[in-house]
C-alpha positions as CSV (number, residue, x, y, z in Angstrom):
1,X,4.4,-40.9,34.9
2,X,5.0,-40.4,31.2
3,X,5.7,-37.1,28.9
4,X,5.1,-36.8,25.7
5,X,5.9,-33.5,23.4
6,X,6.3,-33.1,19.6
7,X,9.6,-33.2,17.8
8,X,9.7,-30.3,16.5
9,X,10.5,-26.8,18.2
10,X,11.1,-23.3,18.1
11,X,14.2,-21.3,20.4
12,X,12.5,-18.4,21.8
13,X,15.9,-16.5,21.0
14,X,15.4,-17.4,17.4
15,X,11.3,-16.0,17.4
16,X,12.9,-13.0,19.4
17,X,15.2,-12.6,16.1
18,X,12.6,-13.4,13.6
19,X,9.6,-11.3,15.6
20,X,11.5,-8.1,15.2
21,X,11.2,-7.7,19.4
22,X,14.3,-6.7,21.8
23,X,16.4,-9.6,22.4
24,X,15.1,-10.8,25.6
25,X,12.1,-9.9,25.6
26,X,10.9,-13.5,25.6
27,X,14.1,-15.1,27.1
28,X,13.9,-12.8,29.9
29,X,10.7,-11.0,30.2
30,X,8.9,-14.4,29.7
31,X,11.3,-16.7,31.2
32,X,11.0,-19.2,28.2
33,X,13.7,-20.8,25.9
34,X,12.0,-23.1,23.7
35,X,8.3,-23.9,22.6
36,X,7.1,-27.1,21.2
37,X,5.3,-26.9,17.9
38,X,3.2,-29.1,15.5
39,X,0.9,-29.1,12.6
40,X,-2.1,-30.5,11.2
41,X,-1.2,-34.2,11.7
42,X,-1.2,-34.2,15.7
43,X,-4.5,-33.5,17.9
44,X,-5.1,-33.8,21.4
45,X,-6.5,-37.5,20.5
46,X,-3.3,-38.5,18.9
47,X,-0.9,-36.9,21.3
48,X,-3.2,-38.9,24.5
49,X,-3.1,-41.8,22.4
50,X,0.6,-41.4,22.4
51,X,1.5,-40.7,26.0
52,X,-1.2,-43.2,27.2
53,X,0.3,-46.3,25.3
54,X,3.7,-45.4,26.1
55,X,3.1,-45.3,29.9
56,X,1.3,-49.1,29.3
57,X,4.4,-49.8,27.5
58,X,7.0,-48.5,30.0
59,X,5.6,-49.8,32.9
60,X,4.4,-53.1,31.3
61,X,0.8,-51.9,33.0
62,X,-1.8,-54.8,31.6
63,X,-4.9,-53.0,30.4
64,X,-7.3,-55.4,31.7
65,X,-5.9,-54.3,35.2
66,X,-7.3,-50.2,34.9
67,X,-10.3,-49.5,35.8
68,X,-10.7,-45.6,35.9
69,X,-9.2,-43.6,33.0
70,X,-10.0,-39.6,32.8
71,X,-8.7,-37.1,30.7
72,X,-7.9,-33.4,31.1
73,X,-7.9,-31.2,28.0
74,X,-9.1,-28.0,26.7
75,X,-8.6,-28.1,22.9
76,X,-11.4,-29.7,22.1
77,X,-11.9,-31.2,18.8
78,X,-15.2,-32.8,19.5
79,X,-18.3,-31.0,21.5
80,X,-19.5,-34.5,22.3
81,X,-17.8,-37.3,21.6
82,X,-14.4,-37.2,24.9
83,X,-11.0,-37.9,23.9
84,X,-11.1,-40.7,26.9
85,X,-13.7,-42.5,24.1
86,X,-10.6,-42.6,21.7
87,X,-8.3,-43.6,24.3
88,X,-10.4,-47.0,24.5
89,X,-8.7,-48.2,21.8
90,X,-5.9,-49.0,23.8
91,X,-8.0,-51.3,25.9
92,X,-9.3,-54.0,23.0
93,X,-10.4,-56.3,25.7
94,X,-11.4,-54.1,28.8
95,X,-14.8,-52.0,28.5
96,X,-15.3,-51.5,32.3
97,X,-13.3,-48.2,32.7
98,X,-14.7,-45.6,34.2
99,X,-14.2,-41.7,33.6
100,X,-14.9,-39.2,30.8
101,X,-12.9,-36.0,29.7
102,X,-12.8,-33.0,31.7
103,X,-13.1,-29.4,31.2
104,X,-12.2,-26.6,32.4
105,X,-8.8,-24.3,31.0
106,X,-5.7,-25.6,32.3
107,X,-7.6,-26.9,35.4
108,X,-9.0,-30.4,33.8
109,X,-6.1,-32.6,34.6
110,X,-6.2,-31.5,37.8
111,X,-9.7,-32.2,38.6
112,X,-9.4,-35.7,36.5
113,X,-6.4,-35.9,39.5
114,X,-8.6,-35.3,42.3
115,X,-11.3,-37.8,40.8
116,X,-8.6,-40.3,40.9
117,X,-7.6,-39.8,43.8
118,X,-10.9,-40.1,45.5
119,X,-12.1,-43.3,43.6
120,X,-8.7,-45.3,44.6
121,X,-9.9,-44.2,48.9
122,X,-13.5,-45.0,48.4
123,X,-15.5,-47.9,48.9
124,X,-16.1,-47.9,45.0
125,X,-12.1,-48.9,44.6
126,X,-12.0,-52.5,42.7
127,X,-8.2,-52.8,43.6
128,X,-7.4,-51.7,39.9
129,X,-5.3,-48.3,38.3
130,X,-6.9,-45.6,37.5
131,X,-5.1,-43.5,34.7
132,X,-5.1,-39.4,34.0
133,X,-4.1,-38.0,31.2
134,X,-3.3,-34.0,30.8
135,X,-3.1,-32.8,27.3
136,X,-3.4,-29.7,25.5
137,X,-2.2,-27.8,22.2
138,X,-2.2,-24.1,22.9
139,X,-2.5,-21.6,20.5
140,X,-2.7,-17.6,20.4
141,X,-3.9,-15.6,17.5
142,X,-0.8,-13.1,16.6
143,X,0.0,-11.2,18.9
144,X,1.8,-10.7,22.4
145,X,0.6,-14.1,23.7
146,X,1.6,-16.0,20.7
147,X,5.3,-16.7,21.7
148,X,3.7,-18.5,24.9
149,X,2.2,-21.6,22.6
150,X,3.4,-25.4,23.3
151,X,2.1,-28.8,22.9
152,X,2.4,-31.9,25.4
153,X,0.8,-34.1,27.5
154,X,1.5,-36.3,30.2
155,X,-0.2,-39.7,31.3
156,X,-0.2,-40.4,35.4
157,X,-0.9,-43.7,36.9
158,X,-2.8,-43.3,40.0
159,X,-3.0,-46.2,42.5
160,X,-2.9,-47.4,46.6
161,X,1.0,-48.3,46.3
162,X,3.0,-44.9,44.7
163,X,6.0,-43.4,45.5
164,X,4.1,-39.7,45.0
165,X,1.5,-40.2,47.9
166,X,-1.6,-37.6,48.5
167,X,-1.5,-38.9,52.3
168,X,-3.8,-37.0,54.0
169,X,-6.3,-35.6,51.5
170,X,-7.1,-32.7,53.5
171,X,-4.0,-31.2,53.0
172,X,-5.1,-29.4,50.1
173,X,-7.9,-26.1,49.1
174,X,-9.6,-25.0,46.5
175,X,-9.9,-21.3,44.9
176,X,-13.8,-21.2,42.6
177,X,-14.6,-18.0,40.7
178,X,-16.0,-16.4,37.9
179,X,-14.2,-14.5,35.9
180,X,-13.7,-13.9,32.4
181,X,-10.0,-13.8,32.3
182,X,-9.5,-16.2,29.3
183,X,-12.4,-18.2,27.7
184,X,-12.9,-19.7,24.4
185,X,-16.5,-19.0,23.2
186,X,-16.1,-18.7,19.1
187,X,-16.2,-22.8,18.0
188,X,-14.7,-21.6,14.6
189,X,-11.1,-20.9,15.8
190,X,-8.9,-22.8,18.5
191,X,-7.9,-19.7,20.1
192,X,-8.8,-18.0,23.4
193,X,-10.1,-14.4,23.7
194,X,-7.4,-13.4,26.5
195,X,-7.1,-10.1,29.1
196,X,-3.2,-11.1,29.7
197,X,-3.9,-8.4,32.6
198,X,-7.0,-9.6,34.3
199,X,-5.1,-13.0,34.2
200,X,-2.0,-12.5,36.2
201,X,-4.5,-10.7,38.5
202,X,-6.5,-13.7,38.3
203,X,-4.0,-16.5,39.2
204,X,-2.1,-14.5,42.1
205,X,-5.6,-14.0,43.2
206,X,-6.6,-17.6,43.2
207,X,-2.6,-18.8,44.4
208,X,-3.2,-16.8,47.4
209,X,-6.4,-17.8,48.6
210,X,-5.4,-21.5,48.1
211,X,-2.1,-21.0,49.6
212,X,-3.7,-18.9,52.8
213,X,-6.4,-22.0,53.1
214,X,-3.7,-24.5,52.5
215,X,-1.6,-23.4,55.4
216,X,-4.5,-23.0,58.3
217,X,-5.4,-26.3,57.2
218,X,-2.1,-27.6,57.4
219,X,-1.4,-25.6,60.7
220,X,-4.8,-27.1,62.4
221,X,-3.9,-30.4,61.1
222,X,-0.9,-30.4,63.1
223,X,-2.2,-28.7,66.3
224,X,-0.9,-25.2,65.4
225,X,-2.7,-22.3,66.6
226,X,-3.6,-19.6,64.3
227,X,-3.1,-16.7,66.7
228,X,-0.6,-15.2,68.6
229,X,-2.5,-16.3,71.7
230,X,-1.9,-19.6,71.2
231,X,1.3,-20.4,72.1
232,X,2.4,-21.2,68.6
233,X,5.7,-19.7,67.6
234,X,6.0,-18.4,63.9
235,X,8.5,-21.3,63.2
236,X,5.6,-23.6,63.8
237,X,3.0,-22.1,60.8
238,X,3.7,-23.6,57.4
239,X,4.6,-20.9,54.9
240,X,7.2,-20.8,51.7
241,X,9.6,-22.4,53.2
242,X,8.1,-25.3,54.7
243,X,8.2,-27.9,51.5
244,X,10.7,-29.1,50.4
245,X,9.7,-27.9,47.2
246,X,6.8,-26.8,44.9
247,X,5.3,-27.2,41.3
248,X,3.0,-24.3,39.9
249,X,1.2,-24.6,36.8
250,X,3.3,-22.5,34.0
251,X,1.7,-20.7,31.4
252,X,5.3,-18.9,31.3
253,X,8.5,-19.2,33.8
254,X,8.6,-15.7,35.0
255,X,4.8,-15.6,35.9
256,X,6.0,-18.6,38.5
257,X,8.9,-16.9,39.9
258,X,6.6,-14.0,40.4
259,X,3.9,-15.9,42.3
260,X,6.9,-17.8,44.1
261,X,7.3,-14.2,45.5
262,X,3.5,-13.4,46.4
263,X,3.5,-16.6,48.6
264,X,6.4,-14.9,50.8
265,X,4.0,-12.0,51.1
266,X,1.4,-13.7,52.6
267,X,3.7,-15.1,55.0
268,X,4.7,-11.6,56.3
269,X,0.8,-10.4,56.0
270,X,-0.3,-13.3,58.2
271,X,2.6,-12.9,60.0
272,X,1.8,-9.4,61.0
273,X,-1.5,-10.3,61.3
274,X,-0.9,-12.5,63.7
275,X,1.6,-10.4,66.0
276,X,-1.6,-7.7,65.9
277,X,-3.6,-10.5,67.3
278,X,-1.4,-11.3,70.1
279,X,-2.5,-9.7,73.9
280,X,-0.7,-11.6,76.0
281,X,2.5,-12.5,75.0
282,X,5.4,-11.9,77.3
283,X,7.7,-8.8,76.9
284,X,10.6,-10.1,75.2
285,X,8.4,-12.1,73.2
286,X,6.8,-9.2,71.8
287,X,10.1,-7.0,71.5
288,X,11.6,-10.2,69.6
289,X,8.3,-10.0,67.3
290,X,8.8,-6.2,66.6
291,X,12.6,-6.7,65.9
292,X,12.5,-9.5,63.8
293,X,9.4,-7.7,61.7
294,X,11.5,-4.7,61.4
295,X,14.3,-6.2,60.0
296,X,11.7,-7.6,57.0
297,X,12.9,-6.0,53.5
298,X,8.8,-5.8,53.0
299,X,8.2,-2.2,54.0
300,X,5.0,-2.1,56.6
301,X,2.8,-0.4,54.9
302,X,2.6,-3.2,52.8
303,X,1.4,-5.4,55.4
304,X,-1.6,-3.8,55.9
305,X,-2.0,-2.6,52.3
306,X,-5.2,-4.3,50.8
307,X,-3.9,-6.9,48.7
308,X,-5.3,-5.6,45.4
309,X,-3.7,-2.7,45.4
310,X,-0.6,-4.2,45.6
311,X,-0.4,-6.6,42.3
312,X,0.6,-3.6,40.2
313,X,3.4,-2.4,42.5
314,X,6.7,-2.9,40.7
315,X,8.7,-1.4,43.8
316,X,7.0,-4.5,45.9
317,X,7.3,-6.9,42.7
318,X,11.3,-6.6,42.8
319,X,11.5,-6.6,46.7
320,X,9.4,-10.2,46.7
321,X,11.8,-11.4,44.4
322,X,14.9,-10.8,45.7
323,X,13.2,-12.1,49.1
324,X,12.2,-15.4,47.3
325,X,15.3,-15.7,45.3
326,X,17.1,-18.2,47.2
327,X,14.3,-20.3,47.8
328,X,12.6,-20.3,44.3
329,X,16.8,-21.6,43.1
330,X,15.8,-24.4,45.9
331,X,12.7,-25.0,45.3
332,X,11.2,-24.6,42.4
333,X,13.8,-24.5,39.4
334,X,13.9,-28.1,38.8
335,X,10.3,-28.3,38.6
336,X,10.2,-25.7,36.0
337,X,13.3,-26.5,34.1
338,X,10.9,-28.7,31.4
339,X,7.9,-26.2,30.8
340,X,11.0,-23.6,30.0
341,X,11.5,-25.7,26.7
342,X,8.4,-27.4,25.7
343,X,6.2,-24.0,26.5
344,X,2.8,-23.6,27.5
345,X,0.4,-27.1,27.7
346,X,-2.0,-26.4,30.0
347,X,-3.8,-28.3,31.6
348,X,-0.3,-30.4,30.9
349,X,1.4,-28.0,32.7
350,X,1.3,-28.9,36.4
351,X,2.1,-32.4,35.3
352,X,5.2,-31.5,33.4
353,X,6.5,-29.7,35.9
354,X,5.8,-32.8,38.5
355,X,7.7,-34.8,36.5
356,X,10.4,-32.4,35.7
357,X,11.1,-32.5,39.8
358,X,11.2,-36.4,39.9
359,X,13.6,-36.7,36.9
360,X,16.0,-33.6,38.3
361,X,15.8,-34.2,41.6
362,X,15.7,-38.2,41.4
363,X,18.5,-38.6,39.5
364,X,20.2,-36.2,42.2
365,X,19.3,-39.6,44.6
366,X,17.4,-36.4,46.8
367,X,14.2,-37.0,46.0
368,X,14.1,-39.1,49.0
369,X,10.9,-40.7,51.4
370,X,9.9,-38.1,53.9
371,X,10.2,-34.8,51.7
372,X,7.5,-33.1,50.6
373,X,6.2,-31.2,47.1
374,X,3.1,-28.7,47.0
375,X,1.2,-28.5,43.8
376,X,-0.5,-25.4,42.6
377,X,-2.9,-26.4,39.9
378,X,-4.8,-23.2,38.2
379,X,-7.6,-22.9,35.5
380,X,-9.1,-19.8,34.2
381,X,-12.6,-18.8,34.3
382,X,-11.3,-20.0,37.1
383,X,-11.1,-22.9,39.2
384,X,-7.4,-23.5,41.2
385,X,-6.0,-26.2,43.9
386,X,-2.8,-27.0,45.6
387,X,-2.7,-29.7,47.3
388,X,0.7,-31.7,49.0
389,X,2.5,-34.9,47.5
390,X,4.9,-37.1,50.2
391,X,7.3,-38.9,48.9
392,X,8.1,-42.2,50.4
393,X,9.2,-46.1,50.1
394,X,6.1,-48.0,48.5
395,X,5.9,-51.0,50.7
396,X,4.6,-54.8,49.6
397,X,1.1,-55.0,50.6
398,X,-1.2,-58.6,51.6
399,X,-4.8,-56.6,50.7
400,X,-3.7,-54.6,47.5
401,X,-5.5,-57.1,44.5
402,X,-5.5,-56.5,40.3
403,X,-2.0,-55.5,40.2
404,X,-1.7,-53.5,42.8
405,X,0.8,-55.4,44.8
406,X,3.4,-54.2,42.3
407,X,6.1,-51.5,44.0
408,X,7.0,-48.7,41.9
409,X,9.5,-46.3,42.7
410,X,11.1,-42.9,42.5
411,X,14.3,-44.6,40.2
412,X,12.0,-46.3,37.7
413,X,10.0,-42.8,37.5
414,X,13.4,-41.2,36.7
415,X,14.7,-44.0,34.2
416,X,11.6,-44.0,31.6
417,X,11.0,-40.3,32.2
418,X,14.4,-39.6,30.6
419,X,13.4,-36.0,29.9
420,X,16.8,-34.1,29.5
421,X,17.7,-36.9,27.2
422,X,14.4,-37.0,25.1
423,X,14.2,-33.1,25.1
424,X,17.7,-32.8,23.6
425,X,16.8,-35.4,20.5
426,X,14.4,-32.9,19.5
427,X,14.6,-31.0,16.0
428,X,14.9,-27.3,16.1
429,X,12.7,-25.7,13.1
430,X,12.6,-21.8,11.9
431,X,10.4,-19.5,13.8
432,X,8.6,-18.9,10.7
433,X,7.2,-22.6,11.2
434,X,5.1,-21.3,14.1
435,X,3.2,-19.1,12.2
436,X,2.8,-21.7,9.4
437,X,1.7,-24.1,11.6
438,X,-0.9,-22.2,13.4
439,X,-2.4,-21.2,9.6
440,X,-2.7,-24.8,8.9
441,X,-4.5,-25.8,11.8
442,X,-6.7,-23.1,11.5
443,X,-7.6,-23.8,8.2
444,X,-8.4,-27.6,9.3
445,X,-10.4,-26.5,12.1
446,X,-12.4,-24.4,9.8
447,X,-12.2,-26.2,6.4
448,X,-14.6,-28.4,7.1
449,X,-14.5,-32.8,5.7
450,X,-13.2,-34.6,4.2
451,X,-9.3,-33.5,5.5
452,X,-6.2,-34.9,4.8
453,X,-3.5,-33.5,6.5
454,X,-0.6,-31.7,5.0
455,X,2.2,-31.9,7.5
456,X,4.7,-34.7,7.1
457,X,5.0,-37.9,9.4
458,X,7.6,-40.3,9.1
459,X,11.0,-39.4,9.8
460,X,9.4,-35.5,11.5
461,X,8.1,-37.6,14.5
462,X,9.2,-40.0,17.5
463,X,8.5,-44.0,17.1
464,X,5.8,-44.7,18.6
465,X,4.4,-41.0,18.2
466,X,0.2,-41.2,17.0
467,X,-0.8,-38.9,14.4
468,X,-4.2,-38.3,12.6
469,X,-5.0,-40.1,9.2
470,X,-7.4,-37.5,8.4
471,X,-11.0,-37.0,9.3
472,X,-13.5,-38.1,6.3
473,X,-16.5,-37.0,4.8
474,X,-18.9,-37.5,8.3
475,X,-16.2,-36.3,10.5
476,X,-15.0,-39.1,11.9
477,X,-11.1,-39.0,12.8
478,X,-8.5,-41.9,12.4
479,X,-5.2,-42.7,13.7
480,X,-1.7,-44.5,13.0
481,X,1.3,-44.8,14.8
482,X,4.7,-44.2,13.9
483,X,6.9,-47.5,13.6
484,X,9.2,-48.3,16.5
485,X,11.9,-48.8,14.2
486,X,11.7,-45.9,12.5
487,X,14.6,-43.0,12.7
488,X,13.6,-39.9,12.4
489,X,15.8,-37.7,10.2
490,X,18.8,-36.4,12.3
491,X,18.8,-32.5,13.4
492,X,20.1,-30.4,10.1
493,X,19.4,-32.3,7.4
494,X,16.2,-32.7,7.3
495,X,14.0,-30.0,4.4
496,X,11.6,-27.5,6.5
497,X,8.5,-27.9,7.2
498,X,6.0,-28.0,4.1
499,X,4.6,-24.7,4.0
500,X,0.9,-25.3,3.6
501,X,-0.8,-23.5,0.5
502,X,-4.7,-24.5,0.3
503,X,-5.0,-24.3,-4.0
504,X,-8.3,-24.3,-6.1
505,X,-8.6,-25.3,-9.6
506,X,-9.6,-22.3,-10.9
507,X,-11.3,-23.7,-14.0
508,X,-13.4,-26.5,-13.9
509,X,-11.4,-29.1,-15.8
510,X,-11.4,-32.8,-15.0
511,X,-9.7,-33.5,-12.3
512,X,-6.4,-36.0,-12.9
513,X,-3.6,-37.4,-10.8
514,X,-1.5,-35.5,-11.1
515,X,-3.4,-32.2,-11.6
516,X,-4.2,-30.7,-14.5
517,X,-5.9,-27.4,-14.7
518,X,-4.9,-24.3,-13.7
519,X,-4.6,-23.7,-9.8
520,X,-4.7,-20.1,-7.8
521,X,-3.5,-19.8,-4.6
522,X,-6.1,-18.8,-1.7
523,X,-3.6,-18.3,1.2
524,X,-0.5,-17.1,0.7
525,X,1.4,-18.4,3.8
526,X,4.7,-17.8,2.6
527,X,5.9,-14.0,1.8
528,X,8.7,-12.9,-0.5
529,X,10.9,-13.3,2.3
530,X,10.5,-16.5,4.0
531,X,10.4,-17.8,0.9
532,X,14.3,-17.2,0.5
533,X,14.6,-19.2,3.8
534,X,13.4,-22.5,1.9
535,X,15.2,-21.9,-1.4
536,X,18.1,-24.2,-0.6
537,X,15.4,-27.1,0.4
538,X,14.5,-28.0,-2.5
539,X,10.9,-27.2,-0.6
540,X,8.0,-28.4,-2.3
541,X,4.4,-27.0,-0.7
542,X,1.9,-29.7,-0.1
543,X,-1.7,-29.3,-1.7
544,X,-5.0,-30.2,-0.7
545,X,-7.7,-30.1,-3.3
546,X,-11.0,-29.3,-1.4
547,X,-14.3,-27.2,-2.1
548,X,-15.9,-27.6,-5.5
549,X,-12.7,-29.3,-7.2
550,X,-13.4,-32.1,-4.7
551,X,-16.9,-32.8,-5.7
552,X,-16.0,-32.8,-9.7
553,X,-14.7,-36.3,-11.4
554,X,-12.3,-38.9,-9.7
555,X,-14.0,-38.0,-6.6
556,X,-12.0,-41.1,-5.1
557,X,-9.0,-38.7,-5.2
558,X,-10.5,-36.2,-2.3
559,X,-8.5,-35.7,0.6
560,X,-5.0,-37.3,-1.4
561,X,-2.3,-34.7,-0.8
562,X,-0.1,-33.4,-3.8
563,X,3.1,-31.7,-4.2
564,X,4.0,-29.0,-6.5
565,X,7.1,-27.3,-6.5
566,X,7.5,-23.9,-5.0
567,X,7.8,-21.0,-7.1
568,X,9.0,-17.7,-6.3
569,X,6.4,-16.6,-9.3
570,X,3.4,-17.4,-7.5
């Protein structure tokens, strides 16, 4: 596996200050601490492109030897053309790759997953990798949702010899609905039209079907009987306590560690459910049964309360969280502990927090062969699956072919994943550069071609870090890569952000370089205020010339990015 998130990030303490809100109210209430941001010169293209040829790099894959790559993603910046197109770059000498991009919310990398998966059992299996890549940029209009934004992705290499196995690929269900919980149908902004209610409702509906499917499938598959009448004792059923541990897609951390909770009510519903089903079991049994439910901090009515009612109950909310405390610390924390600080990534998400277990746990030496991690994968709209990893020793095999004989394992996983390390060398901007951010990929998304974009490159990004030339005047996008070699400017001394200002001439004079004519500004990004905050950077504001300015003479010099000094006069 590999990670990839931009340099540049926000403390949700900070955006509490900034934002005017109570101080925790995003610390706390949301469970975050940091959120990644970028601007206009990343795209989901360039941050796959990134991730991708980093994972070739690290684990010296050749290209000629994959043979299935698929991509998850829901910021689109094409309706036609896949970002898996642009990842074929990569591949100069290799056309026979199968797979497209896939679409659904945060569910795509999932479902590029299960595609995988399936092609490297069936009879269609050439002996070669098959790569997924998750990768997502989300965005929120102001507003509540805003402070749960983040950028990442991660690229997985799936083949027949892994230390993450999907052994038995029944052990895993599915949760398909529709619902219009969050959706993006306006093409002329990148963000979603959200009901933050209807979602929460949404996911803890779709975690608990999956999770109540998941276990009678795992229960059958090991000879356990579903009733009472069975035989089966409740130590034999699979419930939230059975993995070893667990990695749910996070929008935000304290959705997780409520859900965490809704899975140890299902286990008391089914639970009693079962003990109602039981007619024959032996006195003591029964009086054992009535005991042990009795002593369950989960008051009974809520056992036979239907479920819906209950998703709004804060008196049942705090119980299943002090009941799932201990076992969320166990399993679950290390999974999250990466989301926490690169925010939301959708259909990222899962992935992040997969590899946030391996690099915790593995460098713990516990993520040992014979334990066990359940993935929850959800997508709104909405599709959802969870579905159970083994870990174990990757053996030599005679009739693995293309590469495939290779063993990887958990401590090379833990050595190029690096993530505390990586995560710390990040630069931490002002919150303000959220908002500025967002208005500048806004305006690209809507400002039409040619674009050049505005936001610096060099020196404000990792080596080896892709980022967009600009798109020119029929649309099409290019890329560049960031040196190896080169060192980003150290946390501190590096000027702000450039806060974008789109400028017009406002007479039509020739057009020179450098500028002549008189300019107006059309967006004032940066108030009165903020302003202050960039005095003592010598900030300058990077300029696009575009609309009718762009068509008049020196045409050649469309799309070229000025800089003007930034004047408190404007």
């Amino acid at each position: 596996m590999e990670i990839y998130t931009p340099r540049t990030y926000i403390s949700q303490s900070k955006l509490e200050e900034h934002s005017g809100v109570s101080q925790g109210r995003y610390t706390l209430g949301l469970g975050q601490e940091a959120m990644a941001v970028t601007g206009d010169a990343e795209d989901v293209n360039s941050m796959a492109l990134t991730v991708t040829h980093a994972l070739l790099e690290k684990y010296k894959i050749d290209p000629n030897t994959v043979g299935r790559l698929e991509v998850g993603t829901e910021t689109l910046v094409d309706k036609s053309k896949s970002t898996k197109t642009v990842l074929m770059d990569l591949f100069p000498n290799n056309t026979d790759i199968e797979g497209a991009t896939v679409i659904n919310a945060c569910y795509g990398g999932t479902a590029a997953l299960l595609n995988a998966f399936n092609w490297v059992e069936s009879d269609a299996w050439d002996g070669r990798y098959a790569i997924v890549v998750a990768v997502d940029i989300a965005t929120y209009a102001r507003g509540p949702a805003r402070p749960t934004c983040g950028a990442g992705a991660v690229a997985v290499l799936v083949g027949r010899n892994s230390p993450l196995a999907l052994v038995d690929p029944r052990e895993r269900a599915t949760h398909a609905s529709n619902v219009y919980d969050f959706f993006k149908p306006d093409h002329s902004v990148e963000y979603p039209v959200v009901d933050g209610a209807l979602s929460q409702v949404c996911y803890y509906r779709a975690l608990e079907d999956c999770y109540t499917k998941f276990c009678n499938k795992v229960d059958a598959l090991n000879g356990v009987d579903q009733s009472s009448q069975g035989g089966s004792k409740d130590g034999d059923h699979f419930d939230a306590d059975s993995a070893d541990y667990f990695v749910f897609h996070a929008p935000y951390n304290k959705l997780v560690q409520k859900s965490y909770g809704r899975m140890h009510f299902v286990d008391a519903r089914r639970k009693h459910a079962r003990k109602l089903e039981g007619k024959n079991l032996f006195a003591e049994e029964k009086k054992a049964e009535e005991d042990d439910e009795s002593d369950s901090p989960i008051a009974k009515e809520y056992l036979t309360k239907p479920i819906e009612d209950t998703y709004s109950d804060k008196a049942l909310e705090g119980t299943l969280k002090n009941v799932s405390k201990s076992s969320y610390n166990t399993r679950l924390t290390d999974a999250n502990a990466a989301s926490k600080i690169v925010g939301n990534t959708y259909t990222a998400s899962v992935f992040f927090g997969l590899a946030s277990l391996v690099d915790k746990v593995g460098s713990r030496g516990e993520l040992t062969s014979g334990k066990t991690a359940v993935v929850f994968s959800y997508g709104s709209g909405a599709l959802a699956t969870m579905y159970r990893l083994h870990i174990r020793d990757p053996t030599q095999s005679a009739n693995e072919t293309i590469g495939q004989g290779r063993i990887f394992t958990i401590d090379e996983m833990v050595k190029n994943l690096n993530i505390d390390q990586r995560l710390a060398s990040r630069e931490q901007v002002h919150p303000q550069e959220l908002d500025l951010a967002l208005e500048t990929r806004a305006r690209m998304h809507r400002g039409g071609a040619p674009y050049s974009p505005v936001y610096p490159t060099n020196g404000r990004m990792f080596p080896g870090t892709y980022y967009l030339n600009g798109i020119d005047s029929k649309w099409r996008r290019s890329y560049s890569r960031v040196p190896l070699d080169s060192e980003p400017e150290p946390e501190g001394t590096s000027t702000h952000l450039a806060p974008p200002m789109v400028l017009r001439l406002a007479k039509r004079e020739a057009l020179s370089t450098p500028v002549t004519g008189v300019l107006e500004v059309l967006t004032k990004s940066v108030s009165g205020t903020a302003l202050d905050k960039y005095a003592d950077a010598k900030a300058r504001v990077a300029c696009v010339i575009t609309g009718t300015s762009a068509g008049m003479p020196y045409g050649d010099e469309i799309g070229k990015v000025f800089d003007l000094p930034i004047s408190k006069n404007w």
